[in-house]
N, CA, C and O atoms as CSV, one atom per row, in Angstrom:
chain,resi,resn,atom,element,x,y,z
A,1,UNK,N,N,0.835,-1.190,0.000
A,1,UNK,CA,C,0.000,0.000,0.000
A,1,UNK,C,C,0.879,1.253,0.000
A,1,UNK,O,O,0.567,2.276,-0.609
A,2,UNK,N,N,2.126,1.094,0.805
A,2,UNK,CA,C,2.785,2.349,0.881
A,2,UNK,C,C,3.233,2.520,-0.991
A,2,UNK,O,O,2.858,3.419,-1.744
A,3,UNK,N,N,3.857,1.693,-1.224
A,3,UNK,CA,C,4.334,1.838,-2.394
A,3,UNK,C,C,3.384,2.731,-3.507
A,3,UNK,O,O,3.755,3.692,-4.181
A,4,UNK,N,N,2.253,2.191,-3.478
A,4,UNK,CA,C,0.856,2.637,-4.444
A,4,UNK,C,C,0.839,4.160,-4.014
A,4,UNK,O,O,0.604,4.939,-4.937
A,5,UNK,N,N,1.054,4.720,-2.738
A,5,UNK,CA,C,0.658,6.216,-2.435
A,5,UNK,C,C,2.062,6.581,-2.742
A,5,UNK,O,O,1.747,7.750,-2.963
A,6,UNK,N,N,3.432,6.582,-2.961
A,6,UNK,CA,C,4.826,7.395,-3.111
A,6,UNK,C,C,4.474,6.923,-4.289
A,6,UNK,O,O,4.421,8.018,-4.848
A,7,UNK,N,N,4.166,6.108,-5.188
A,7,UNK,CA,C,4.291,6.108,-6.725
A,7,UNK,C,C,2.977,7.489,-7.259
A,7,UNK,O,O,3.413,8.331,-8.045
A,8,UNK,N,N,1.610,7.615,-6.845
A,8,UNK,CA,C,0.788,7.860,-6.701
A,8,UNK,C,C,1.315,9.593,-6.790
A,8,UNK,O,O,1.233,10.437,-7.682
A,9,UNK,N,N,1.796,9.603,-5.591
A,9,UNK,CA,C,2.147,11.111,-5.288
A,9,UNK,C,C,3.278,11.717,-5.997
A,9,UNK,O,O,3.375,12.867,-6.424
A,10,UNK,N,N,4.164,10.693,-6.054
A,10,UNK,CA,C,5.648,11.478,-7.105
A,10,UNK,C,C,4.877,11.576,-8.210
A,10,UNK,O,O,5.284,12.463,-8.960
A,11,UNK,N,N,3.846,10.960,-8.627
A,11,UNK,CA,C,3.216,11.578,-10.408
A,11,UNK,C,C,2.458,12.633,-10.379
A,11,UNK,O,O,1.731,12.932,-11.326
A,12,UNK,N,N,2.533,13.278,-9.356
A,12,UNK,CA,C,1.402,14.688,-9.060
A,12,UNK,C,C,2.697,15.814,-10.017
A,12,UNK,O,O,2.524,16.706,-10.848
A,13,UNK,N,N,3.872,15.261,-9.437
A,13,UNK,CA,C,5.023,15.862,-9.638
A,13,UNK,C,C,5.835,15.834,-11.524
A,13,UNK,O,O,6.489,16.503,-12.324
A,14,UNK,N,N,5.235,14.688,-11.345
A,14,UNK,CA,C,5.753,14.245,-12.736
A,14,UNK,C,C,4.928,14.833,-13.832
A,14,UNK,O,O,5.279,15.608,-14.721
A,15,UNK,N,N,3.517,14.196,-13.537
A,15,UNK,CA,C,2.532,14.980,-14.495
A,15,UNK,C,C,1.467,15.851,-13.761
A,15,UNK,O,O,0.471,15.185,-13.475
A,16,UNK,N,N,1.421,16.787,-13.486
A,16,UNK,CA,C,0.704,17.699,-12.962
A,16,UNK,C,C,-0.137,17.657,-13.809
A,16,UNK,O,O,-1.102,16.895,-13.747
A,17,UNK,N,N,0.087,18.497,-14.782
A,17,UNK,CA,C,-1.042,18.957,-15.820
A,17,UNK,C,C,-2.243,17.931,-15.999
A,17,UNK,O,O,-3.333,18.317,-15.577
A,18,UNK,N,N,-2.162,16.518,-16.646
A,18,UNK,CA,C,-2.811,15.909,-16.237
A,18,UNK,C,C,-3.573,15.391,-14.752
A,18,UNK,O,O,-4.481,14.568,-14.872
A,19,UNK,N,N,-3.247,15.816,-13.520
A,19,UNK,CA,C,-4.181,15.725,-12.578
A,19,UNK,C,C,-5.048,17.160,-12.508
A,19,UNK,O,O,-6.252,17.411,-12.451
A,20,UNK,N,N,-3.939,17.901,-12.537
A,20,UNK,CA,C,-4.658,19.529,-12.776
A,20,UNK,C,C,-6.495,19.350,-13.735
A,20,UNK,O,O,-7.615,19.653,-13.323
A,21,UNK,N,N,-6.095,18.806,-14.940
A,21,UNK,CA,C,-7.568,18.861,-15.608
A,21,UNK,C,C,-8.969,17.733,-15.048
A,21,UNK,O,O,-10.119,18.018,-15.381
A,22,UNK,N,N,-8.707,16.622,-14.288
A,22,UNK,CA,C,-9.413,15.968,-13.598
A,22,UNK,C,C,-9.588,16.875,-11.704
A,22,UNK,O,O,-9.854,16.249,-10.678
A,23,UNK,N,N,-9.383,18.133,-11.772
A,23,UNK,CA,C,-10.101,19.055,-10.571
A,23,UNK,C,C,-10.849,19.834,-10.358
A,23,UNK,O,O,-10.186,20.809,-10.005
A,24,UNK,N,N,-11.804,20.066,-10.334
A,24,UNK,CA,C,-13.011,20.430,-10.362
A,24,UNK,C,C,-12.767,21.768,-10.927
A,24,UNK,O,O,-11.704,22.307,-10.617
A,25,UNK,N,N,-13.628,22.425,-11.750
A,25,UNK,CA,C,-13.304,23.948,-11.604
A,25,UNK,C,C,-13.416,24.840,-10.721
A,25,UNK,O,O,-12.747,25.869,-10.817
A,26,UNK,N,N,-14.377,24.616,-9.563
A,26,UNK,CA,C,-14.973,25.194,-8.707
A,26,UNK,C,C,-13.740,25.630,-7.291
A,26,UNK,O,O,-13.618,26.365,-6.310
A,27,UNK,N,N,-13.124,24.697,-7.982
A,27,UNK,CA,C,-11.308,24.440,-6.789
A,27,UNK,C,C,-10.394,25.621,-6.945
A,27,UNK,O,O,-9.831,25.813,-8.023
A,28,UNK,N,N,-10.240,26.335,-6.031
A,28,UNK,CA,C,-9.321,27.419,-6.671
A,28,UNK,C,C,-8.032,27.392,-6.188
A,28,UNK,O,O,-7.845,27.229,-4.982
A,29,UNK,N,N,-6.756,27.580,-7.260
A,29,UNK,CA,C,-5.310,27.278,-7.008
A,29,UNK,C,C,-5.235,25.995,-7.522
A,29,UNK,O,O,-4.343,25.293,-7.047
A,30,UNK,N,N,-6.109,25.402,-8.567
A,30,UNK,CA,C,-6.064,23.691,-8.809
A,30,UNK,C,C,-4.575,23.215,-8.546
A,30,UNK,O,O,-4.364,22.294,-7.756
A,31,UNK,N,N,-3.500,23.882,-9.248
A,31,UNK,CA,C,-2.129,23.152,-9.661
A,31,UNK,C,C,-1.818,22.955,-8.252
A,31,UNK,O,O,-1.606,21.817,-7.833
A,32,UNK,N,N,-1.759,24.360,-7.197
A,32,UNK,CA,C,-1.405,24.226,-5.845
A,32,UNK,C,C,-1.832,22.350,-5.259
A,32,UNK,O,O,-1.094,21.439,-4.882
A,33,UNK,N,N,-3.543,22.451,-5.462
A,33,UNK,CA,C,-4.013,21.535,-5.063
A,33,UNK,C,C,-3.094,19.780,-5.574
A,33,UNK,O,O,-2.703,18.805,-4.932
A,34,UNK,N,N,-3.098,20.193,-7.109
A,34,UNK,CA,C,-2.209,18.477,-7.333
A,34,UNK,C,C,-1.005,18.586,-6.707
A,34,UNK,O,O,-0.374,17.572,-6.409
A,35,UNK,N,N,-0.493,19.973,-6.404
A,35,UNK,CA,C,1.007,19.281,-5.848
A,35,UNK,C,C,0.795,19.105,-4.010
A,35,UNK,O,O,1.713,18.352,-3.686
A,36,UNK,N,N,0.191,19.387,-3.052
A,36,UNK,CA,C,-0.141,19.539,-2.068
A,36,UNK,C,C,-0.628,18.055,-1.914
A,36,UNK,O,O,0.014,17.234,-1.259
A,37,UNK,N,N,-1.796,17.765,-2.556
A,37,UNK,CA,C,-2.271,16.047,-2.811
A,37,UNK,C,C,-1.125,15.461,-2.939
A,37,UNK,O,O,-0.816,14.615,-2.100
A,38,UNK,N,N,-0.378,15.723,-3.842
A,38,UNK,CA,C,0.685,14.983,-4.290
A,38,UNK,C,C,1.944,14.567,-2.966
A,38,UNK,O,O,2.462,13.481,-2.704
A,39,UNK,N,N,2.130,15.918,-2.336
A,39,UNK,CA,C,3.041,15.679,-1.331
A,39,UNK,C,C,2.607,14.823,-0.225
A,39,UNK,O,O,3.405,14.010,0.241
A,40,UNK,N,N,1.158,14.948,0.343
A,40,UNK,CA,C,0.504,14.356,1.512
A,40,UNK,C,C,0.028,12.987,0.736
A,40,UNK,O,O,-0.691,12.398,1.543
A,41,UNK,N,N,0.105,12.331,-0.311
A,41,UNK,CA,C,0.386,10.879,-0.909
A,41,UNK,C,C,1.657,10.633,-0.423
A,41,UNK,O,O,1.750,10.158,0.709
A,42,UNK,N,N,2.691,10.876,-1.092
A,42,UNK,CA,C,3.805,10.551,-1.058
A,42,UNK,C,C,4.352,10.683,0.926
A,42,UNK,O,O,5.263,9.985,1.371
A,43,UNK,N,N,3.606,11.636,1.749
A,43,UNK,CA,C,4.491,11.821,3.251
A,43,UNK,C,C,3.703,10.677,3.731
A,43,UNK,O,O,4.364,9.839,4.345
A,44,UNK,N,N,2.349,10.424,3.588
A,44,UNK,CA,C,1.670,9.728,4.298
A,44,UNK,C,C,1.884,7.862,4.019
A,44,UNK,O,O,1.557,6.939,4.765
A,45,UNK,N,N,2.709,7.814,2.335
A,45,UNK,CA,C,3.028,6.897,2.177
A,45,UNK,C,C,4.103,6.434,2.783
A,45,UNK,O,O,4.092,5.346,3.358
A,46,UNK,N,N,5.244,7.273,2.719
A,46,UNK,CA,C,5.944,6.988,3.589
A,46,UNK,C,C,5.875,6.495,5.072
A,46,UNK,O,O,6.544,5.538,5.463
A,47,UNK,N,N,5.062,7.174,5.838
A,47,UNK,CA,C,4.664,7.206,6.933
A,47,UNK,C,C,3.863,5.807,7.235
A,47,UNK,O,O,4.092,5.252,8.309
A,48,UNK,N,N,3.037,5.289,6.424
A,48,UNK,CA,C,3.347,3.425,6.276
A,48,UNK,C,C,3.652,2.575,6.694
A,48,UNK,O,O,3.174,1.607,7.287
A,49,UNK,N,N,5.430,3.281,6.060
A,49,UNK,CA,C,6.383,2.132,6.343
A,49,UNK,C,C,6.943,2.088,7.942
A,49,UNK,O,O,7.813,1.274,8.252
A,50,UNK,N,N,6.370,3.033,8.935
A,50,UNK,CA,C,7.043,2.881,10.339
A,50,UNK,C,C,5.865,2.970,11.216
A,50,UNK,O,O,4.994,3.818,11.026
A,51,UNK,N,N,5.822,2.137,12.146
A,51,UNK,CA,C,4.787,1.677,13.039
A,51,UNK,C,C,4.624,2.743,13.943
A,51,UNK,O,O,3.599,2.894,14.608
A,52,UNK,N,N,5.840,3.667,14.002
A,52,UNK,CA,C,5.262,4.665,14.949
A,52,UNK,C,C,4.174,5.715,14.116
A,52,UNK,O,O,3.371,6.452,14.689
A,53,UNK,N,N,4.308,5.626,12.954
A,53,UNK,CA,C,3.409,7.025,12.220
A,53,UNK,C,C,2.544,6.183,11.316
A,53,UNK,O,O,1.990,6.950,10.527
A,54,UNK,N,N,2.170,4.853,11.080
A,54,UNK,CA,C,1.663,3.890,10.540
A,54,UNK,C,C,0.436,4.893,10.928
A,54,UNK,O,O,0.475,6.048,10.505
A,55,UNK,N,N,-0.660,4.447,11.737
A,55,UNK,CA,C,-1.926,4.957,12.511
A,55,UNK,C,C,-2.376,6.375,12.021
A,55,UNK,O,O,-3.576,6.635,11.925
A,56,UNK,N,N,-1.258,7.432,11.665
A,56,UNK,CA,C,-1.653,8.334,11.741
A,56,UNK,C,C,-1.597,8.774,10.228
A,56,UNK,O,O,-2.052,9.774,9.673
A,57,UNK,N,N,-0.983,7.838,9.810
A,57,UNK,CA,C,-0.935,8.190,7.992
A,57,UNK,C,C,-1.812,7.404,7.350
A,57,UNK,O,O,-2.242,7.672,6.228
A,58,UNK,N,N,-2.179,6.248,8.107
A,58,UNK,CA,C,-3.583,5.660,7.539
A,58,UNK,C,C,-4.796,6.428,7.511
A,58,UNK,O,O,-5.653,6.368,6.630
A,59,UNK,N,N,-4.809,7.117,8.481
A,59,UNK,CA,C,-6.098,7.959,8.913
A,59,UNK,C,C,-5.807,9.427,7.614
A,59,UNK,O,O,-6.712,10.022,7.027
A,60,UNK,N,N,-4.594,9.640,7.496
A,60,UNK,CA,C,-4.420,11.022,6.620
A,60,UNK,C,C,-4.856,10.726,5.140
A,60,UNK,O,O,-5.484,11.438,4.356
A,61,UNK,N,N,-4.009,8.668,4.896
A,61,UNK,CA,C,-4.834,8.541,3.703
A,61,UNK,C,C,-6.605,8.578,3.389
A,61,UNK,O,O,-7.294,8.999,2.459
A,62,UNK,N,N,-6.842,8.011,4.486
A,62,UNK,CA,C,-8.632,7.874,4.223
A,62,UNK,C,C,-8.976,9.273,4.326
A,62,UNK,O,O,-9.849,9.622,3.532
A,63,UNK,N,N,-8.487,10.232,5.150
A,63,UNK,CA,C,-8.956,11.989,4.733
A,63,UNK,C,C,-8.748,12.427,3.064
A,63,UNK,O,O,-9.455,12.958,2.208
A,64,UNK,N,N,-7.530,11.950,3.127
A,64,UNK,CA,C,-7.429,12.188,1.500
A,64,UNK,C,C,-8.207,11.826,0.174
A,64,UNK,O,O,-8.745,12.557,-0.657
A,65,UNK,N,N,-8.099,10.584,0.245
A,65,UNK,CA,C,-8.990,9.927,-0.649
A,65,UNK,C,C,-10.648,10.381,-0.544
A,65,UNK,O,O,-11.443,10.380,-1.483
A,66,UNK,N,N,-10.950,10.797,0.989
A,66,UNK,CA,C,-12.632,11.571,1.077
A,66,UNK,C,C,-12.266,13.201,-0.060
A,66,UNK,O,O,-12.959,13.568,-1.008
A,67,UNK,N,N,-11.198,13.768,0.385
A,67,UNK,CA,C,-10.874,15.047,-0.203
A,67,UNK,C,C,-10.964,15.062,-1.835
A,67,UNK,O,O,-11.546,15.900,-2.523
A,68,UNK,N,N,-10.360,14.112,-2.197
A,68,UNK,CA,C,-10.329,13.690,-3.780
A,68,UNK,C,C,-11.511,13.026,-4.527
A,68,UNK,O,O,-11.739,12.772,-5.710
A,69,UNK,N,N,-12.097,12.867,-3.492
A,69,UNK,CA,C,-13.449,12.012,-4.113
A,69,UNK,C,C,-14.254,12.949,-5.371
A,69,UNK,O,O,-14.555,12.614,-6.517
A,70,UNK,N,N,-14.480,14.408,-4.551
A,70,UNK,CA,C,-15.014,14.826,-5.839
A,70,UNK,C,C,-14.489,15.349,-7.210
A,70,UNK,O,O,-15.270,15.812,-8.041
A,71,UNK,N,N,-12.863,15.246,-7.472
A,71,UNK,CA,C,-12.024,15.191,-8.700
A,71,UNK,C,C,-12.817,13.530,-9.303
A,71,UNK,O,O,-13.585,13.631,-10.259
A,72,UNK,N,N,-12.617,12.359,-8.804
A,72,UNK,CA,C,-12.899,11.453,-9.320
A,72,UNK,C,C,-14.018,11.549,-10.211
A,72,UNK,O,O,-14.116,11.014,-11.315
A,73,UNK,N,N,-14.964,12.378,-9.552
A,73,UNK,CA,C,-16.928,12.133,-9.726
A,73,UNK,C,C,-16.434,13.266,-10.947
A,73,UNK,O,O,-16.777,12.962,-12.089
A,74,UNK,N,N,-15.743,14.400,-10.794
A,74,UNK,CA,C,-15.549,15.307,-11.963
A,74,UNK,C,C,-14.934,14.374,-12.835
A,74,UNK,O,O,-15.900,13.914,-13.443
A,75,UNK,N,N,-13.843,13.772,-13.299
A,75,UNK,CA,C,-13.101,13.109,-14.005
A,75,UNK,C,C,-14.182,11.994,-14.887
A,75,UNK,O,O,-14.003,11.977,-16.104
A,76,UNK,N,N,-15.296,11.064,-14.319
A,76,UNK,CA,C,-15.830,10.585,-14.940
A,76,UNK,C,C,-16.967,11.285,-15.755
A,76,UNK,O,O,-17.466,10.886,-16.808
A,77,UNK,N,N,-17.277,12.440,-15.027
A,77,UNK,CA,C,-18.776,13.176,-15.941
A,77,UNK,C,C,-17.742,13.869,-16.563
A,77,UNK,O,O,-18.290,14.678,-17.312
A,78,UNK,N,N,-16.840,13.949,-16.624
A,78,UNK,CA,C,-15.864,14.811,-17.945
A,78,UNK,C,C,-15.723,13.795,-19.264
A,78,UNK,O,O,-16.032,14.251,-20.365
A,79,UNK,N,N,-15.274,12.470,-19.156
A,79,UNK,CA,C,-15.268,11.524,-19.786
A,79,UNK,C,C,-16.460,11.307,-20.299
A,79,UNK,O,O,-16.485,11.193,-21.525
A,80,UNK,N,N,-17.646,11.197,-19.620
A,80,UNK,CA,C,-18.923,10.387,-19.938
A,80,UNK,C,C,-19.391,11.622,-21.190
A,80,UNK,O,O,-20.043,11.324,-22.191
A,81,UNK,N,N,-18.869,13.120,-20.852
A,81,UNK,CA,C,-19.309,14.151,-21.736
A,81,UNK,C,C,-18.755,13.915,-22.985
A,81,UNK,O,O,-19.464,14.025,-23.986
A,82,UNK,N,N,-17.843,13.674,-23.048
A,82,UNK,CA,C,-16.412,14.144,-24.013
A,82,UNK,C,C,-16.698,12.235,-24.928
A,82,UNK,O,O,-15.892,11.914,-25.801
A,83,UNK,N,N,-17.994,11.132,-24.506
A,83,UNK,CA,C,-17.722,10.069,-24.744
A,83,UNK,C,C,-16.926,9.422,-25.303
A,83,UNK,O,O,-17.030,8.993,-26.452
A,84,UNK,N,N,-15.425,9.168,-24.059
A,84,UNK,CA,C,-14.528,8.759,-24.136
A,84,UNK,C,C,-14.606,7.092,-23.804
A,84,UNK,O,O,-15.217,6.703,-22.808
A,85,UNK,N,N,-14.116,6.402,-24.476
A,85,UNK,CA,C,-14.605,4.753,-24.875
A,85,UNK,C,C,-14.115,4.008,-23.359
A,85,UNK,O,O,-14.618,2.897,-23.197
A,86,UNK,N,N,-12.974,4.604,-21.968
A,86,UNK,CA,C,-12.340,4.234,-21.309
A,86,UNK,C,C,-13.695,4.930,-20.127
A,86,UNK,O,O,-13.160,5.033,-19.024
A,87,UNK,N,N,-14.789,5.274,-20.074
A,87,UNK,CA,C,-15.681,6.261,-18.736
A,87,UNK,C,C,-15.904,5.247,-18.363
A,87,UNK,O,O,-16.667,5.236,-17.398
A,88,UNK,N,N,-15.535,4.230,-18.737
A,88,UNK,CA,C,-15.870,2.828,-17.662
A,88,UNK,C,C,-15.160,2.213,-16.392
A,88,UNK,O,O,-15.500,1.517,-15.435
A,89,UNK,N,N,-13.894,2.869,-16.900
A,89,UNK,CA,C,-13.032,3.117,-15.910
A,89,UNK,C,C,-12.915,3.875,-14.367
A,89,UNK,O,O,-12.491,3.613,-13.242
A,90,UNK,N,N,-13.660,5.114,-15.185
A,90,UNK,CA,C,-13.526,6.509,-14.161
A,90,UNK,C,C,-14.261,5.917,-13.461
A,90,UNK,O,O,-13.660,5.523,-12.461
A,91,UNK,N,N,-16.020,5.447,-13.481
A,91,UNK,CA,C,-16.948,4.610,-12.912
A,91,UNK,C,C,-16.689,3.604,-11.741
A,91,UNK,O,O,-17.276,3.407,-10.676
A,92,UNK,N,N,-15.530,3.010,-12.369
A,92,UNK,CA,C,-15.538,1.443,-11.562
A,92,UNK,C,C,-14.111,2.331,-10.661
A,92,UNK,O,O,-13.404,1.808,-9.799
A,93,UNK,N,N,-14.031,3.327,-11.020
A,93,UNK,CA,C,-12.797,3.802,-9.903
A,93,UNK,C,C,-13.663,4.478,-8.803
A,93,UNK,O,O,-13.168,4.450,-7.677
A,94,UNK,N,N,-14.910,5.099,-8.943
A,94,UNK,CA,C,-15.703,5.269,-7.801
A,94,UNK,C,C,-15.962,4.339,-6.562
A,94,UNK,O,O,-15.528,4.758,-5.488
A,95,UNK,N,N,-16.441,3.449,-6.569
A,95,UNK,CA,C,-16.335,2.396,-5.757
A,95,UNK,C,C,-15.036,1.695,-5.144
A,95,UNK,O,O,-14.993,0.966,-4.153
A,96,UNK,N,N,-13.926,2.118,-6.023
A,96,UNK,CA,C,-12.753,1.350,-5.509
A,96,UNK,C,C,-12.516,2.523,-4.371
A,96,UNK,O,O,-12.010,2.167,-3.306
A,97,UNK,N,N,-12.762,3.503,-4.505
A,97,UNK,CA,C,-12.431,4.315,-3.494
A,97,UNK,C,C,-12.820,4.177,-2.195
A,97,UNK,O,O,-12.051,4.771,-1.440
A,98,UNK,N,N,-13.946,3.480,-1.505
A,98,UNK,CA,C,-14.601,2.736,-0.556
A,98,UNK,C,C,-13.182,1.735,-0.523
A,98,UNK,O,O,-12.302,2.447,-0.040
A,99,UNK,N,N,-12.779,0.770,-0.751
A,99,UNK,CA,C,-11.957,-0.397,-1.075
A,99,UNK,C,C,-10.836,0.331,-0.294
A,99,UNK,O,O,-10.397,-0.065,0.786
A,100,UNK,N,N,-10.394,1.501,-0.992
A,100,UNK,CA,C,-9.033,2.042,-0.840
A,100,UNK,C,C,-8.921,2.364,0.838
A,100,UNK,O,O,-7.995,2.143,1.617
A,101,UNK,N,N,-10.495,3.088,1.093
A,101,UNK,CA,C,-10.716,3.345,2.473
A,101,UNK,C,C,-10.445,1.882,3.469
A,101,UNK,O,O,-9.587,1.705,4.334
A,102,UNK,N,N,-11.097,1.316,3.170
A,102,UNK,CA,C,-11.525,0.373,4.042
A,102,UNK,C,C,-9.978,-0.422,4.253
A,102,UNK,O,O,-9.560,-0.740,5.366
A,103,UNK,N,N,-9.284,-0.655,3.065
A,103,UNK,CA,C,-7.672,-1.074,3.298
A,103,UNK,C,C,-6.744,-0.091,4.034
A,103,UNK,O,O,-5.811,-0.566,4.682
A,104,UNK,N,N,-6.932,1.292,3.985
A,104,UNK,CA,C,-6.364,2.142,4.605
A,104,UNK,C,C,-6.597,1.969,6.070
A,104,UNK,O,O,-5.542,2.138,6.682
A,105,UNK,N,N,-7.389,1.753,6.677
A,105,UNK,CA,C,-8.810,1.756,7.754
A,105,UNK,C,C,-8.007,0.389,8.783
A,105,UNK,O,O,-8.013,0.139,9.989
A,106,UNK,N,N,-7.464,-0.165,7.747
A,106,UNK,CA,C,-6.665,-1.822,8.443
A,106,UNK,C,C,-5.718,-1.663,9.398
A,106,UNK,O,O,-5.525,-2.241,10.467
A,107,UNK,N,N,-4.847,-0.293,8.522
A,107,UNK,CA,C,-3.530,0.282,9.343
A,107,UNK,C,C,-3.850,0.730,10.194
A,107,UNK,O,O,-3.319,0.165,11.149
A,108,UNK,N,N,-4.741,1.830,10.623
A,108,UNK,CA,C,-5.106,2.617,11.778
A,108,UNK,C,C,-5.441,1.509,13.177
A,108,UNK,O,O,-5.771,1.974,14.268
């Protein structure tokens, strides 16, 4: 799991622009926002890997992933508009987000 959030978060870094256009418009400072997401992926992933900060970075991931939820819900009605042949994806990534919680939820 740690691995999935430092891979996760160094690509906020890598490709911004692309997370930038899956953020709501309504978000103001979007880019701020992917790199900020990006860093609290990557600290909290870290944070994982040691039993003393395990508890408290599990709990930062499941805040996070609630925080991002509505980029996701934007990202698929952007797709479903634009009928892009992959909105099946964005979809079935809604629900994994429950999943993501509930594995996060293990560590704490």
């Amino acid at each position: 799991m740690s691995g999935i959030y430092i891979f996760a978060g160094v690509m906020h870094f890598i490709t911004p622009v692309s997370y930038v256009k899956i953020v709501p418009k309504y978000i103001p400072k979007r880019m701020l926002m992917v790199y900020l997401s990006g860093f609290f992926e990557v600290l909290f992933g870290v944070g994982l890997l040691f039993p003393e900060t395990q508890s408290w970075s599990a709990i930062g991931i499941i805040a996070l992933l609630i925080a991002v939820f509505p980029a996701n819900i934007y990202m698929a009605q952007r797709m479903k508009e634009k009928q892009n042949k992959f909105v099946w994806i964005a979809y079935l990534r809604l629900p994994l987000q429950a999943f993501l919680i509930y594995w996060a939820y293990l560590y704490v």
